[in-house]
N, CA, C and O atoms as a GROMACS GRO file, in nm:
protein
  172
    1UNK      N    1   0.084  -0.118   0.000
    1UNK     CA    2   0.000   0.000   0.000
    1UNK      C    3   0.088   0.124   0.000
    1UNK      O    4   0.205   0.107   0.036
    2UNK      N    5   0.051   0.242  -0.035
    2UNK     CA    6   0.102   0.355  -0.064
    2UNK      C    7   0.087   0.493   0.025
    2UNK      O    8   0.074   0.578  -0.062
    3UNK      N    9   0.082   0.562   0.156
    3UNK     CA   10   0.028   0.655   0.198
    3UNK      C   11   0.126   0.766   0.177
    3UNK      O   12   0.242   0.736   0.207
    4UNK      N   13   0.106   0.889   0.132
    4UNK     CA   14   0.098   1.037   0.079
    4UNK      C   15   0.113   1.110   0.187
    4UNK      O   16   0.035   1.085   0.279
    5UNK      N   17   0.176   1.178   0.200
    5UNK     CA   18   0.166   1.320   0.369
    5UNK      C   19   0.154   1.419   0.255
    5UNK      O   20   0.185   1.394   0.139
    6UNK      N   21   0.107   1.538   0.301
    6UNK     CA   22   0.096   1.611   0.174
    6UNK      C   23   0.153   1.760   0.279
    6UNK      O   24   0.108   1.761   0.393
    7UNK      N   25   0.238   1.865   0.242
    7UNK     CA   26   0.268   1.968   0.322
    7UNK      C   27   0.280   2.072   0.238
    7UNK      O   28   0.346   2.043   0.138
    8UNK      N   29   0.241   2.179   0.240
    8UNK     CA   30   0.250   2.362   0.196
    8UNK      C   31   0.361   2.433   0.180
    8UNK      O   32   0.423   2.467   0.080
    9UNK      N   33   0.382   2.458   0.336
    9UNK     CA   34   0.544   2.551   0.326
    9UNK      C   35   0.623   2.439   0.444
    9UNK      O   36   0.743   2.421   0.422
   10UNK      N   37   0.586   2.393   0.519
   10UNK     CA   38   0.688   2.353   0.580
   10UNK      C   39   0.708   2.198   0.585
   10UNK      O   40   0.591   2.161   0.574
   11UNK      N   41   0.779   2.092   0.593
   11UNK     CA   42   0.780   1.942   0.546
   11UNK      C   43   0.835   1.908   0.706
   11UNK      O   44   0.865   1.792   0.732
   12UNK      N   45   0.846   2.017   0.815
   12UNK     CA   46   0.905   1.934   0.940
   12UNK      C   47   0.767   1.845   0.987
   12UNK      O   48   0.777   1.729   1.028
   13UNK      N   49   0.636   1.916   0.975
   13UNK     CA   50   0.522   1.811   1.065
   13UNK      C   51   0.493   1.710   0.963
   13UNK      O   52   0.402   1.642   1.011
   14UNK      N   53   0.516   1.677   0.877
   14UNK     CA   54   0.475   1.570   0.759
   14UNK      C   55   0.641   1.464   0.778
   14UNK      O   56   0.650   1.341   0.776
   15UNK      N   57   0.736   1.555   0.794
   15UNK     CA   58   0.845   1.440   0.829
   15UNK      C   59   0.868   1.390   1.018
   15UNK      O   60   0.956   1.309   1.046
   16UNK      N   61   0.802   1.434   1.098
   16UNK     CA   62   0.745   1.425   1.219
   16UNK      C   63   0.649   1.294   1.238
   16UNK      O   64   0.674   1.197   1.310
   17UNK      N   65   0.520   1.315   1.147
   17UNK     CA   66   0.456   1.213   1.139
   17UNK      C   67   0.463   1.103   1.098
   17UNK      O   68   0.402   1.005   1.143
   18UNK      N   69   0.575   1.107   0.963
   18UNK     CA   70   0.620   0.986   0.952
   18UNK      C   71   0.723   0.888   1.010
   18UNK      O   72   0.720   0.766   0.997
   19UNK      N   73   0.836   0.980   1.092
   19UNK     CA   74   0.896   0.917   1.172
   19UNK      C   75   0.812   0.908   1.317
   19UNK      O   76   0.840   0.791   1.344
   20UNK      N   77   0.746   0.944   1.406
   20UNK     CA   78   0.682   0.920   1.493
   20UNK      C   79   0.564   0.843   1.497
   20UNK      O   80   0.493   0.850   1.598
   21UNK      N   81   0.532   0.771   1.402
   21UNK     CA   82   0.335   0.710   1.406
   21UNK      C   83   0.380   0.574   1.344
   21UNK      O   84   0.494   0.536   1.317
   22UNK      N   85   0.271   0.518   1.330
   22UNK     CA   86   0.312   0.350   1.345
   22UNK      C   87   0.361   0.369   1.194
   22UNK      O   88   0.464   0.305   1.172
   23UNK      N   89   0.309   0.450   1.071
   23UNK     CA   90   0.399   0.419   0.963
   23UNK      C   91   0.506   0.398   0.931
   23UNK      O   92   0.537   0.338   0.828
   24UNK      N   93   0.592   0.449   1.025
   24UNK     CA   94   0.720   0.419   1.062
   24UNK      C   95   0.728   0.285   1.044
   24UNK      O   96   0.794   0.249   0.946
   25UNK      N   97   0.656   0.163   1.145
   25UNK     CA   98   0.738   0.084   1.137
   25UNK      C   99   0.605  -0.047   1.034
   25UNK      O  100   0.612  -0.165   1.001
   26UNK      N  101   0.522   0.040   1.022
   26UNK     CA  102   0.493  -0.068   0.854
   26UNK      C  103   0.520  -0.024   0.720
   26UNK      O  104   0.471  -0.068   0.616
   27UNK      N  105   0.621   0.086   0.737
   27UNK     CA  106   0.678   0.099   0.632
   27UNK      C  107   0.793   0.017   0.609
   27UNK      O  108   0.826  -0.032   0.501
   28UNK      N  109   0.891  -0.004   0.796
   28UNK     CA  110   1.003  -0.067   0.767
   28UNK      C  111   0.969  -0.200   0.788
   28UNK      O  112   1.072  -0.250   0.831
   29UNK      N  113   0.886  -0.283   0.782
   29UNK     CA  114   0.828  -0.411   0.758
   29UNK      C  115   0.810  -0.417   0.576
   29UNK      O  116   0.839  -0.517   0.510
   30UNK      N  117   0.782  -0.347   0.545
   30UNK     CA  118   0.782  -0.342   0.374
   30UNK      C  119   0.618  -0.358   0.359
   30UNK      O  120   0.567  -0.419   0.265
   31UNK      N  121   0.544  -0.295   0.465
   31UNK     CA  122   0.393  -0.342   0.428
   31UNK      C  123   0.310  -0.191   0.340
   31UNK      O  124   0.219  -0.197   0.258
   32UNK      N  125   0.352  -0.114   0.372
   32UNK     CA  126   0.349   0.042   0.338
   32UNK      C  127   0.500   0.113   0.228
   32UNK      O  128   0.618   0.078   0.235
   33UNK      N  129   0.446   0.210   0.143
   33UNK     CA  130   0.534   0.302   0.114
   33UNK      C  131   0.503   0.417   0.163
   33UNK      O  132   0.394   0.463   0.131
   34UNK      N  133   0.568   0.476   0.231
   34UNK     CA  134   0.545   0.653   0.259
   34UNK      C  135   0.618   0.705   0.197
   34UNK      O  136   0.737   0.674   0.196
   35UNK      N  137   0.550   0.834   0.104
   35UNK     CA  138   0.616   0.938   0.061
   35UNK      C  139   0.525   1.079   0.118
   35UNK      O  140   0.403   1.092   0.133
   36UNK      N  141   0.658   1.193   0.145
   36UNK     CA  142   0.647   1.336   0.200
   36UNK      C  143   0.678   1.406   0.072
   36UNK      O  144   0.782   1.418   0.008
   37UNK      N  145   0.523   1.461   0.048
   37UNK     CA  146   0.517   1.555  -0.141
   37UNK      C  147   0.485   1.690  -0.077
   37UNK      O  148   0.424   1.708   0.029
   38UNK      N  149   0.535   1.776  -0.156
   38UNK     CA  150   0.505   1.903  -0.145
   38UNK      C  151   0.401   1.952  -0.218
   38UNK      O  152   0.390   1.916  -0.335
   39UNK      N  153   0.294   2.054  -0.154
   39UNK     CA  154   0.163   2.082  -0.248
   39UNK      C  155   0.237   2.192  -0.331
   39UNK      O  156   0.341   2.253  -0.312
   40UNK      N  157   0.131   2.192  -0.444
   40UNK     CA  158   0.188   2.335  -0.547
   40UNK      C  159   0.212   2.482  -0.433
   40UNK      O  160   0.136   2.480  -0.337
   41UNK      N  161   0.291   2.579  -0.440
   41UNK     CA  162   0.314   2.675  -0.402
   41UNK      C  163   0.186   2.770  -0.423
   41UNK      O  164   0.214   2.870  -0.358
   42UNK      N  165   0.057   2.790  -0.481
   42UNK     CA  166  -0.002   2.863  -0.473
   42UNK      C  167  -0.109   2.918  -0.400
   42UNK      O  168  -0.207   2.846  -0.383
   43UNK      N  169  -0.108   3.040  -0.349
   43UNK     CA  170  -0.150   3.061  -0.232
   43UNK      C  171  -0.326   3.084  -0.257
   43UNK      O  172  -0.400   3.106  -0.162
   0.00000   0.00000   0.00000
């Protein structure tokens, strides 16, 4: 499976959540992919 963090201007609470919450460790089981994307810049 695939889960998305999606962040604006700043990527520290989207890289926060992924190291702190269980995705962490069903990602490092290989059961999950996490990726941290940046939204378009427009305000």
């Amino acid at each position: 499976m695939r889960f998305k963090l999606f962040h604006h201007k700043n990527r520290t609470l989207a890289n926060y959540v992924k190291e702190f919450s269980s995705l962490k460790m069903l990602e490092s089981r290989g059961q999950w992919e996490v990726e941290v994307l940046s939204l378009p810049q427009q305000n």
